[in-house]
C-alpha positions in Angstrom: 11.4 -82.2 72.2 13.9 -79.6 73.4 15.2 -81.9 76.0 15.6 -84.8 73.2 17.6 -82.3 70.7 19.8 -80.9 74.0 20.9 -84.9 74.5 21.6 -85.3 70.9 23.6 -82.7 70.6 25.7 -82.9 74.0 26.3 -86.6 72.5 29.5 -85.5 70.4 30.8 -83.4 73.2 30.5 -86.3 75.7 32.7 -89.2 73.3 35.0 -86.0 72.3 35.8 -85.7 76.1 35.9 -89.7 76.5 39.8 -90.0 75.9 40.6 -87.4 78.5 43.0 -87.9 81.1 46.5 -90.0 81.3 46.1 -91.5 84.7 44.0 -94.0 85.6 42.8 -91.8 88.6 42.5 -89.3 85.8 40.5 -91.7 83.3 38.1 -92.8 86.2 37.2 -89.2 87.3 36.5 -88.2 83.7 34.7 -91.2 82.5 32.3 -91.1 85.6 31.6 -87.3 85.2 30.4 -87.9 81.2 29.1 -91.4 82.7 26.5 -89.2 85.3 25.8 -86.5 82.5 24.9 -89.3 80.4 22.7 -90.9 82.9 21.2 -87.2 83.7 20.5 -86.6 79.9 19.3 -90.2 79.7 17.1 -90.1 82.9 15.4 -86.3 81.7 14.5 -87.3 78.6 12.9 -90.5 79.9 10.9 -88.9 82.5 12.7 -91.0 85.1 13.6 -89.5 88.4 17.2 -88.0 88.2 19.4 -89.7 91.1 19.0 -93.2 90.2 19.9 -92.9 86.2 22.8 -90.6 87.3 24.4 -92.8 90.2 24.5 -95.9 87.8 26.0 -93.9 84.8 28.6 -92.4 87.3 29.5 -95.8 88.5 29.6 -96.8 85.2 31.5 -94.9 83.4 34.5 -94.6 86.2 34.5 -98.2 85.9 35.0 -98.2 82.1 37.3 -95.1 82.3 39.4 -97.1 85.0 39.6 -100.1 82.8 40.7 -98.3 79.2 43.2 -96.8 81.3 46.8 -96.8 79.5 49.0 -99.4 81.9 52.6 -97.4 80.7 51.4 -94.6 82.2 
């Protein structure tokens, strides 16, 4: 229960700290950072062991933070 009510509420801090970064390099770093807390959260709460879940939501979430990356800048 306390590890369910932990994700939930590190939910709004994680798409508050989406949009950081100008760069692309920037954009990538931060999006795989919240991409392999998510996978952590995600991963603890389903009683899944912890690498697997975080490696994907790294990879995952440079990848997006890489693609919504501003081209003008």
């Amino acid at each position: 229960m306390k590890s369910t009510l932990f994700a939930v509420m590190l939910l709004p801090l994680a798409l508050s700290l989406s949009a950081c970064g100008d760069t692309w390099g920037q954009r990538a770093v931060t999006g795989g950072a919240i991409g392999t807390g998510a996978g952590l959260a995600v991963g603890a709460v389903a009683g899944l062991p912890l690498l697997g879940p975080a490696l994907v939501g790294g990879v995952l979430g440079a990848g997006i933070g890489a693609a919504t990356a501003h081209e003008g800048k």
